[in-house]
Structures are given as C-alpha cells and as structure tokens.
N, C-alpha and C positions, 0 to 999 in steps of 0.2 A: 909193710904198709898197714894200717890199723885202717880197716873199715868198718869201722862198728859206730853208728847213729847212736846219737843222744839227742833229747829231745826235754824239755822240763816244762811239764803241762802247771802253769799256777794255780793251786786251792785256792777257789776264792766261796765266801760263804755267808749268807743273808741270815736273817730270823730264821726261816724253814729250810732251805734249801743247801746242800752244796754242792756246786760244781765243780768239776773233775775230768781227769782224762777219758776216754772211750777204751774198755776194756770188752775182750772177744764174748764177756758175757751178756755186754747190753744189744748184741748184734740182733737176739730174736724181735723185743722190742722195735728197734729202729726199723726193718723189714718189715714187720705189720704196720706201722705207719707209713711208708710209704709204698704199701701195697692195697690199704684202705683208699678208695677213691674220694672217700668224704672229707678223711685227714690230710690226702695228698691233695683236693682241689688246686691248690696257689701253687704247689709244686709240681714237679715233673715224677708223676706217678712211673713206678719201678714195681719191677720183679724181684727176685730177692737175689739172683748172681748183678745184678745194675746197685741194688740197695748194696750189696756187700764191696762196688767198687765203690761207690759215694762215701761209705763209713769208712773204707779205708784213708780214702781219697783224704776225707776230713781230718783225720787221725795224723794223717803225713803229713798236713799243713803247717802243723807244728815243725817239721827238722826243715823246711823248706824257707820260712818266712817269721818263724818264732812268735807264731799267731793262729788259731783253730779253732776249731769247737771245743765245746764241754759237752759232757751229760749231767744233764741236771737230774741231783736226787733228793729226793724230799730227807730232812734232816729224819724226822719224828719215826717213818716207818724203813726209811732204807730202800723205798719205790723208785724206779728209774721214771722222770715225770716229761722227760723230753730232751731238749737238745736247744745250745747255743752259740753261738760263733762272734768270735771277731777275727775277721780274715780279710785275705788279700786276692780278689780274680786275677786270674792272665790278664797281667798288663797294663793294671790297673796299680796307682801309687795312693790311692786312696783306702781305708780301709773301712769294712763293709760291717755290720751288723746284722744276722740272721737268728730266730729264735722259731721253736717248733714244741708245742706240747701235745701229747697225744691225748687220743682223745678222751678216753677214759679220765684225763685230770683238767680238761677244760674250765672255764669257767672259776675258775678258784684262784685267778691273779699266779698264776706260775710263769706265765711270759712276759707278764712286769717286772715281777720281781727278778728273774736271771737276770733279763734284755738290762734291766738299770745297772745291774752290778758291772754288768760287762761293760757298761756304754763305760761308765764311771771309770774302769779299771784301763778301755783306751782310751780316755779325753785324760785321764787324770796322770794314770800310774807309768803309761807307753808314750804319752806327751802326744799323741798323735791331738794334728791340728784340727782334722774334721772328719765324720763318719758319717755314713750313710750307710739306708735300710733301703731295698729293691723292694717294691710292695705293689701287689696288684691294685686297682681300684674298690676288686668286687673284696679283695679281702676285707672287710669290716672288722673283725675284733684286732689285724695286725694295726691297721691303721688306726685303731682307739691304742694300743700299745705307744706307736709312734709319737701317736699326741702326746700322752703321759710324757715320754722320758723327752720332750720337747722337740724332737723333731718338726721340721720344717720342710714343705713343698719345693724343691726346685725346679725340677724339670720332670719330662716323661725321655722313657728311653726304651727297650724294647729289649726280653732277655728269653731266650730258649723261644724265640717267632712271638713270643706276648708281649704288648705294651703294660708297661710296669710305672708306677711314681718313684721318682728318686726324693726321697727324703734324707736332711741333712741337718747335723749340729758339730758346732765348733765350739773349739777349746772355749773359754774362759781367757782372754788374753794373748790367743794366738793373732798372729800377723794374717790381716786380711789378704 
C-alpha cells in the first residue's frame, strides 16, 4: 500500500509578489502574527503550539480539498509578507477567500494584490461559481480589500462566537 501524500501547491505570481506553498521556515513569521494582538484583532489570537496547528492545519488543506493558503513573498526582496487562502470550511461547498499581511508590510497594497490573484485564480482558473470573504465589520482595511476585488454584502453570519459580513462574488457567467 503506498501512503505517501502528494499535494501540488500552484505558483501563482503578480508584479511584486509570489505566492507559494508554506514551508517549515515561514513558521516563525506566521506565530508572531498571530501572537501580536494588534495583527491578530479580526482573528483568533494564538500562542504559538495553536499558530503551529493552524499553519499546519493550512498547509494540509491542500491534500484534503486541492485548495489552501499561500505565503505571500515579496518578489524584489524575498520577504515573507503574509498569507492567503482559497479554501474550503467543514462543510461548506462554497469556497472562501482569506488574506493576512503582517504587520510590518501593511499599508503597501499586499492584501490587494495576493486577495486579486487568488480571487482570479478561483472564479477563473478552478471555475469555481462563487467565493466569499468572512470579514468583521470593525475590520476596516479587509473590507476596503473586499470592495476592491468586487465583493458584495450578503449576509451576516457568526464565526468563532463573532458576527462576521459574508461578502460574495461570482463567476462571470456562472448559473445563478
């Protein structure tokens, strides 16, 4: 019996940035953001044994659903500048879009730029019919993200005991 996982994270790559698999070296990184209570606000702040099941967690969503995070790295200096996802929750047939830059690279358009490629790459490349982004209210610069790559208000819904906006965009021609 062959049990050996394979798993094919796709390069995908902007003007600055590419995105890539999560490798054991960007672990320090991702642990200080979500141990920063300033960077974590909107998420669910962790210690760094909770950060190390989450980055795994992410990492595996790839051989589960053939869908997951990247690390986003700046092309120019080779900076690890955050993290993005197209994934799928327990249970959910819909696929989700998550984007996260730390903080040190704020303000410099890096969660536009990933969040677009990736939206692009599932409305486009995975045919998927529609995605949606979990977004706090008080989060202010995800929700200017959201606007950008067109996202639309649906609904409110409630995620880890918080009320959250479901924002949503659809293919280009998919079946309503």
């Amino acid at each position: 019996m062959n049990s050996k996982f394979t798993a094919s994270v796709p390069y995908l790559h902007t003007e600055r940035l590419t995105l890539r698999e999560y490798r054991r070296e960007d672990f320090d990184a991702f642990a200080a953001h979500l141990a920063d209570p300033v960077s974590a606000a909107h998420l669910v702040p962790a210690d760094r044994q909770a950060a190390w099941r989450i980055f795994c967690s992410h990492a595996g969503l790839w051989l589960i659903h053939g869908a997951g995070w990247w690390s986003v790295e700046e092309k120019a200096t080779g900076r690890l500048v955050g993290s993005v996802g197209a994934f799928f929750r327990e249970g959910s047939n819909e696929m989700e879009l998550g984007w996260n830059t730390y903080r040190t690279f704020w303000g410099r358009g890096f969660a536009n730029e990933a969040a677009a490629i990736v939206l692009s790459y599932a409305l486009e490349t995975r045919r998927e019919p529609k995605v949606r982004a979990l977004i706090a209210s008080a989060n202010e610069s995800s929700l200017r993200v959201a606007k950008r790559l067109g996202m639309t208000h649906e609904a409110e819904t409630e995620l880890y005991g918080k009320a959250v906006g479901v924002y949503t965009r659809e293919r280009v021609g998919s079946p309503a």
